[in-house]
C-alpha positions in Angstrom: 41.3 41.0 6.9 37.8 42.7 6.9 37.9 42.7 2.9 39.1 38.7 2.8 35.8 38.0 5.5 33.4 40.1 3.1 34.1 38.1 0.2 33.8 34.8 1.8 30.5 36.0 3.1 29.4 37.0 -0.3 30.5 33.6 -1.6 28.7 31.7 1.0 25.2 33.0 0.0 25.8 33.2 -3.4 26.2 29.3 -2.5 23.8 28.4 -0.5 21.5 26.5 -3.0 24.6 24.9 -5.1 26.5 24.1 -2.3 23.6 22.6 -0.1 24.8 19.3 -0.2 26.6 16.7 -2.3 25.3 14.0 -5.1 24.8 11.0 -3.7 24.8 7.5 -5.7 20.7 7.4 -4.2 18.4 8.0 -6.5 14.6 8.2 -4.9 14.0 5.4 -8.4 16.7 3.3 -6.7 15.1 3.4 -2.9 12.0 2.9 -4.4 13.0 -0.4 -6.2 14.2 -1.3 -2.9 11.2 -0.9 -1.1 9.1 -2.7 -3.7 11.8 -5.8 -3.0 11.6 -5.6 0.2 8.6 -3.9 1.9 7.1 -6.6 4.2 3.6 -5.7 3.9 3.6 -6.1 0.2 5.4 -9.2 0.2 2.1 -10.0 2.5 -0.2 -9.4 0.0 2.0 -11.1 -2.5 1.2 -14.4 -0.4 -2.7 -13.5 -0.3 -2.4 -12.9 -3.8 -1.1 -16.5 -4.0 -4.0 -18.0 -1.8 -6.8 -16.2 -4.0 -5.5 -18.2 -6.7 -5.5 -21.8 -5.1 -8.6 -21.5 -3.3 -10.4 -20.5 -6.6 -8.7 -24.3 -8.0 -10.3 -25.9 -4.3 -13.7 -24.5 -5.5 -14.0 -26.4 -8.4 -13.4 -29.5 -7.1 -16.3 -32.3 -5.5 -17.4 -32.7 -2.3 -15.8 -35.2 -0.5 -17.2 -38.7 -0.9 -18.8 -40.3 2.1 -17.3 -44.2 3.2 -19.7 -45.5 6.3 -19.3 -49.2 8.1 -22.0 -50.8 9.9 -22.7 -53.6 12.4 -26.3 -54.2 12.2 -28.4 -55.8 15.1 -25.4 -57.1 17.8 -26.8 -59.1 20.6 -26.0 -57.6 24.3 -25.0 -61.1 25.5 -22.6 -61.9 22.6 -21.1 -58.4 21.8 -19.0 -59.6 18.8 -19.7 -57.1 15.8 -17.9 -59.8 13.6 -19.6 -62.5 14.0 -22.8 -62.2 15.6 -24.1 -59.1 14.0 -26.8 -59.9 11.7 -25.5 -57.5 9.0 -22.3 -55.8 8.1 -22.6 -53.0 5.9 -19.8 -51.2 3.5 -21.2 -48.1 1.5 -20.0 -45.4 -0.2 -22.0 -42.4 -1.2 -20.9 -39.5 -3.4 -22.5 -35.7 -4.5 -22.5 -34.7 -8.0 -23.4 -31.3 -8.4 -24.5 -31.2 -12.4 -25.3 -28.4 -14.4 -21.9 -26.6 -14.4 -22.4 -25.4 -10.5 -19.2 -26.3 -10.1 -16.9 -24.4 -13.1 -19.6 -21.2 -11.7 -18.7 -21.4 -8.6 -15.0 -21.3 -10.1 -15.4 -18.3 -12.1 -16.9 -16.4 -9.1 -14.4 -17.5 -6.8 -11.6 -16.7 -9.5 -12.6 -13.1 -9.4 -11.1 -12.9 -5.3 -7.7 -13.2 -7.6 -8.1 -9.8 -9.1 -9.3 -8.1 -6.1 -6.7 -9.8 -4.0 -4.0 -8.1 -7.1 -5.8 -4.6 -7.0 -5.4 -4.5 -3.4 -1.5 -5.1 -4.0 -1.4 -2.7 -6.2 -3.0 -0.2 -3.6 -0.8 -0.5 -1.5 2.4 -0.8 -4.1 1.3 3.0 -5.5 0.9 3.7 -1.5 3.9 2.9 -1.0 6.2 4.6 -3.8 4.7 7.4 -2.9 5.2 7.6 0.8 9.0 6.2 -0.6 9.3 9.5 -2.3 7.6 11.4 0.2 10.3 10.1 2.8 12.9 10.7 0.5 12.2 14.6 -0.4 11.8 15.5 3.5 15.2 13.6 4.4 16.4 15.9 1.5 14.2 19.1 2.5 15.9 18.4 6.2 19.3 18.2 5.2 19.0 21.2 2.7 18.0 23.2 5.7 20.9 21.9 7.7 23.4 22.2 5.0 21.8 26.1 4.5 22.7 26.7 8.1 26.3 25.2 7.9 27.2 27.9 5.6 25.9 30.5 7.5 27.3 29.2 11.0 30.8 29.5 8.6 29.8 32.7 7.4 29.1 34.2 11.2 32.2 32.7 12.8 34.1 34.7 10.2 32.5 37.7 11.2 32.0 37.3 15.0 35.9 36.6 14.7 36.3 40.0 13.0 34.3 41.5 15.1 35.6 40.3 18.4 39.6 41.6 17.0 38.1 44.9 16.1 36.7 45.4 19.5 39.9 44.6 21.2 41.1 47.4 19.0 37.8 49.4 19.7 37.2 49.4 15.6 33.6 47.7 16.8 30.9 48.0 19.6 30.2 45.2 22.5 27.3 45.2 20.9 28.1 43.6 17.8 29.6 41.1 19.1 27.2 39.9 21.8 24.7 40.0 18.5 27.0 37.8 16.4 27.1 35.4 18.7 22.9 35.3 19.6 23.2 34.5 16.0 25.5 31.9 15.9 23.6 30.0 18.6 20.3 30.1 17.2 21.7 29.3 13.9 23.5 25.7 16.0 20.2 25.3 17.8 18.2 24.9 14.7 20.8 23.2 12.8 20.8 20.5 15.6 16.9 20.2 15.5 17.2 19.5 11.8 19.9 16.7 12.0 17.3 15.3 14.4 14.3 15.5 12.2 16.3 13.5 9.2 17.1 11.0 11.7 13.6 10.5 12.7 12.7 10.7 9.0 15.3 7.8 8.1 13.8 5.6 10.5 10.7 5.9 8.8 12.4 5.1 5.4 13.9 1.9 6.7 10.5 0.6 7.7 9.1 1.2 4.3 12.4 -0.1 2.5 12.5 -3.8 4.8 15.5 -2.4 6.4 16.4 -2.6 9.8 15.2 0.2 11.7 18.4 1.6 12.6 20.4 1.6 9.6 21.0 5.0 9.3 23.3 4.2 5.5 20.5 6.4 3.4 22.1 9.6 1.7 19.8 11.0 -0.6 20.4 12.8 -3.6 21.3 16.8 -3.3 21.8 18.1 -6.6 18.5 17.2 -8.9 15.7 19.3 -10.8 12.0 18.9 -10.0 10.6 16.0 -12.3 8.3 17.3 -15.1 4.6 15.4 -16.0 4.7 14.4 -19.2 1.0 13.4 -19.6 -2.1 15.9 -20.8 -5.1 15.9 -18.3 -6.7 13.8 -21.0 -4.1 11.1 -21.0 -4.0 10.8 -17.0 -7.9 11.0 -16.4 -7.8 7.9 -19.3 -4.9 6.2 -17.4 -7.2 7.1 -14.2 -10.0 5.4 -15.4 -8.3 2.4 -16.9 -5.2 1.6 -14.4 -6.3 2.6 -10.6 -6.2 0.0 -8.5 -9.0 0.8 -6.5 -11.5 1.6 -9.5 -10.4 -1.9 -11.0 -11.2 -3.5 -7.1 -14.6 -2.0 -7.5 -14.9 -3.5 -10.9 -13.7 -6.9 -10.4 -15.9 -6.9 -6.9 -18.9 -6.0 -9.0 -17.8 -8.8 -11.6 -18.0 -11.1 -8.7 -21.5 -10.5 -7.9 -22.8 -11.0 -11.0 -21.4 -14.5 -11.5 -22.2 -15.2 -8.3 -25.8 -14.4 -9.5 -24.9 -16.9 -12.1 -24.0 -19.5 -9.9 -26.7 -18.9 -7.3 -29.6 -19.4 -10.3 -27.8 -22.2 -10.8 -28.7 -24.2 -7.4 -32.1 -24.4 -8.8 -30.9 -27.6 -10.5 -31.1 -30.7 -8.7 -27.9 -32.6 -7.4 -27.6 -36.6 -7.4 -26.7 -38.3 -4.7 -25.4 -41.9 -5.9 -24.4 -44.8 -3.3 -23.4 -48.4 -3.3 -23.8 -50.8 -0.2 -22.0 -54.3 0.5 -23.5 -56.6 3.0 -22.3 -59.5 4.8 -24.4 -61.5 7.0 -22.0 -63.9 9.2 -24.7 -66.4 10.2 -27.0 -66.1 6.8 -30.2 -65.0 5.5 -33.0 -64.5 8.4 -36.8 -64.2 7.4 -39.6 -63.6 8.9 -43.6 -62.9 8.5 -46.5 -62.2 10.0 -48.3 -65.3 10.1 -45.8 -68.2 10.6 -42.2 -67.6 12.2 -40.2 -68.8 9.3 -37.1 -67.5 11.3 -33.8 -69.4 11.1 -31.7 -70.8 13.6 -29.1 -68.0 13.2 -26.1 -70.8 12.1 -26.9 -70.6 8.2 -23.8 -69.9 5.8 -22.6 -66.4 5.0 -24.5 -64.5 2.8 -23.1 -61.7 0.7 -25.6 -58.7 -1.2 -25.0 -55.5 -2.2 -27.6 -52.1 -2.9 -27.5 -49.7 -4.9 -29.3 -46.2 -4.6 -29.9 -43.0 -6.0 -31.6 -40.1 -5.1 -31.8 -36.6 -6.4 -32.1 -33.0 -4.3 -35.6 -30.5 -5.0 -34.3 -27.0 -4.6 -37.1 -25.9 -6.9 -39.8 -27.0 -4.6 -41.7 -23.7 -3.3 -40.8 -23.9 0.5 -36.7 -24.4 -0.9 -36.5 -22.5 -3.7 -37.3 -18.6 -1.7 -33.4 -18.8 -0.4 -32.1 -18.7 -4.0 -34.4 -16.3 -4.7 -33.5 -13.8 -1.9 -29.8 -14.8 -2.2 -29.9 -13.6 -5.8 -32.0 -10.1 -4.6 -29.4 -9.3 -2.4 -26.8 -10.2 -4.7 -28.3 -7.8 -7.4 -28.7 -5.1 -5.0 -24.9 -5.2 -3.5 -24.2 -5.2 -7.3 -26.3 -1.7 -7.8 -24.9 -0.2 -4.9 -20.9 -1.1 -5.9 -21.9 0.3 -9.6 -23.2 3.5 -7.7 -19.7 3.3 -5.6 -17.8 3.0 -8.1 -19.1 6.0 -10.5 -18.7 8.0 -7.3 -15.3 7.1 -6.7 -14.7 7.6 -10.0 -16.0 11.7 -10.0 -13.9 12.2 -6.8 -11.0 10.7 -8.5 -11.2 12.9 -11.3 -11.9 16.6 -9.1 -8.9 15.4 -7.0 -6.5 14.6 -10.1 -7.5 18.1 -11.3 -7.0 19.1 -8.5 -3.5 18.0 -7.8 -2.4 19.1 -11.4 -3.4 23.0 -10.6 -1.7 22.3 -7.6 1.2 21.4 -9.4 1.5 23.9 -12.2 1.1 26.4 -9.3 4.3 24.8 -7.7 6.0 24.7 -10.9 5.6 28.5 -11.6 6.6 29.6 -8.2 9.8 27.1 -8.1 10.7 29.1 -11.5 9.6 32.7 -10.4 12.6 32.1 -7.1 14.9 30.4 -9.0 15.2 33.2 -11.7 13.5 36.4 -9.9 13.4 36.7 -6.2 16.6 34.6 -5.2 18.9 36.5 -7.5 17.4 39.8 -6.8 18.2 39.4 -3.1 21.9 38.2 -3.5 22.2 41.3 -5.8 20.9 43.1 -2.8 22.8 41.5 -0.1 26.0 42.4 -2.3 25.2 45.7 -2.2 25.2 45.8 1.7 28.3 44.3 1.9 29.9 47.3 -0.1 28.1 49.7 1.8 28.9 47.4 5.6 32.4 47.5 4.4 32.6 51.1 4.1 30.8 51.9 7.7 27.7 53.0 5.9 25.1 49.7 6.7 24.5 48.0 10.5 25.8 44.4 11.0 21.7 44.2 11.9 20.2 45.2 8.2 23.2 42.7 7.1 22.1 39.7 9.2 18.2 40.4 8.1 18.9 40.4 4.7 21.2 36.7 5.5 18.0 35.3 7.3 15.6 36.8 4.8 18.2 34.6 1.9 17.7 31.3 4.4 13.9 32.2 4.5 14.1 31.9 0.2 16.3 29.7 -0.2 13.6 27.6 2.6 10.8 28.4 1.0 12.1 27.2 -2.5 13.6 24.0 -1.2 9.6 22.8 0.6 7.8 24.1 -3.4 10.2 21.5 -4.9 9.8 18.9 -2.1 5.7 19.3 -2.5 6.1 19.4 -6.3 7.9 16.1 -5.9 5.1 14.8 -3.1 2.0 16.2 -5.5 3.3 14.6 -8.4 3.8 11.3 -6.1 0.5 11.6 -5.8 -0.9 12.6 -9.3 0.9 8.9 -10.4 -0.3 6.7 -7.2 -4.0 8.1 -8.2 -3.2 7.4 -12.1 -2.0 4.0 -10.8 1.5 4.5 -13.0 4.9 4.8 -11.8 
């Protein structure tokens, strides 16, 4: 019986990793298509994206014309606009803004649409990587739990042994009462872990536009750590070209200088051009400054029409200083957004190299447990079953060596999960998938 137990407990560690968990149809690629489906805050900036692009058309469009109706001159004693006014005036006035003010007004306005898209694509890289970040602690959780379901197996089969060999004083109190501490902690912490992937799922259904208690995520079990197939070269390159918050700073500064453009531009004058159509319901009335020549007021009505022009002086020296200042501050947010945007730039760059020492460092201690320290201790833990089995090791040097195993196998499982996360974060700065 003691033999069968041995073996099983020799199997069960040998185990742990392989058996941690089973392959699930969810890939973190598939979740992470989901979230960019579904995630409500970048459908949001989808829709802002959207309105960038329409109010850059309303810019280039002219100001509203101006339609005005008057009733000249009504006397108090015969209120009636329509026929005792002396004049009744139609006009219509309209702004034309020449020189191109309009189309550079456009092109300024049409830069909000690459900003508005860079600011998308923030938060898009944000989000994969807090998708896979999600992902790999679910996974970390439930390769912890799964580690402790074999060894709550493992300790039942021996707190069973033991507890028959005490009745047939074959083993101490002892051992048993120590057996079963284990056992409990070993539930305790397995229950602490189901609880942490449950808090971590609902924190995966935000970011994927679920609802927050769908609990249908099973994440993959069996996978190898993902490997970067780009030189430091290539990704500071791809940093430089593709992130999204470099090419926010660039299409910002963009901005500015058309909008310097545009603002040199109000130094040409706009026209103002209107038409007027009079009617005079009881006709033409003159007069001087000599002799009255005033009529009676019951003359035929008279019809006339004006037409006038006029033209705006925003060159004129007590006008023109706004443009002038307008385009000072305008060249000095564009120095300081250049300045901005090299900096970002150098902090970028120390943080990708950074991240990719980071990651080799990961890499090489993921491989040195996999192939050295892991298998060294099963061999090891083998070797105390042979010598527990013959009455020659404690139960306690066998249970340290089990929780020094879980410690490993632990240890291994959170390099691969921050491999995972660091690379995450190597691709969201790169601004590539």
């Amino acid at each position: 019986m003691r033999r069968i137990i041995f073996n099983r407990v020799a199997m069960g560690v040998l185990l742990i990793v392989v058996c941690g968990g089973t392959v699930y149809a969810q890939t973190v690629d598939s979740l992470v298509n989901e979230a960019l489906r579904n995630n409500r805050q970048l459908k949001s900036l989808e829709q802002r994206v959207r309105s960038a692009g329409f109010k850059s058309e309303s810019v280039g469009y002219l100001p509203a014309p101006t339609l005005g109706i008057e009733f000249q001159q009504v006397p108090f004693k015969d209120p009636n606009p329509f026929n005792q006014a002396l004049s009744q005036n139609l006009s219509f006035s309209q702004m034309f803004m020449v020189g191109g003010k309009l189309s550079s007004m456009s092109e300024a306005e049409k830069q909000n649409v690459p900003i508005a898209q860079s600011e998308y694509d923030i938060v898009k890289q944000k989000l994969i990587a807090e998708v896979k970040g999600e992902y790999y602690k679910i996974w970390m959780n439930e390769h912890h739990a799964g580690l402790r379901k074999d060894n709550i197996n493992i300790l039942r089969d021996l707190l069973s042994s033991a507890e028959n060999s005490y009745k047939v004083n074959k083993a101490s109190y002892s051992e048993v009462l120590l057996l079963r501490a284990e056992l409990a902690s070993y539930e305790t912490d397995l229950n602490v872990l189901n609880n942490q992937a449950k808090s971590e799922v609902f924190t995966m259904n935000n970011l994927l536009g679920r609802e927050i208690s769908d609990t249908n995520i099973e994440v993959k079990h069996e996978w190898k750590i993902d490997t970067l197939t780009q030189s430091k070269k290539e990704l500071e390159d791809i940093l430089l070209n593709n992130n999204p918050s470099i090419k926010k700073m660039g299409s910002m500064i963009r901005m500015n200088e058309l909008e310097v453009y545009a603002n040199n531009k109000e130094l040409i004058p706009d026209i103002m051009v209107q038409g007027m159509v009079m009617r005079m319901p009881r006709g033409m009335i003159l007069t001087t400054k000599s002799d009255p020549m005033m009529m009676d007021g019951l003359g035929q009505t008279e019809y006339m029409y004006s037409l006038m022009a006029s033209v705006t002086m925003p060159f004129m020296p007590w006008s023109s200083g706004r443009i002038s200042s307008k385009e000072e501050q305008l060249q000095a947010d564009i120095s300081g957004l250049s300045l901005e945007k090299k900096n970002m730039q150098g902090e970028m760059v120390a943080q990708l190299n950074s991240a990719l020492t980071k990651l080799e460092s990961q890499r090489e201690q993921s491989r040195l447990y996999e192939t050295q320290v892991l298998p060294l201790y099963r061999q090891a833990f083998e070797a105390q079953l042979s010598e527990y089995r013959n009455n020659r090791l404690s139960i306690n040097l066998l249970l340290e060596t089990m929780r020094t195993i879980l410690n490993k196998e632990e240890v291994l499982a959170e390099v691969k999960m921050n491999y995972e996360m660091t690379l995450a974060d190597i691709y969201m700065m790169a601004g590539i998938r």
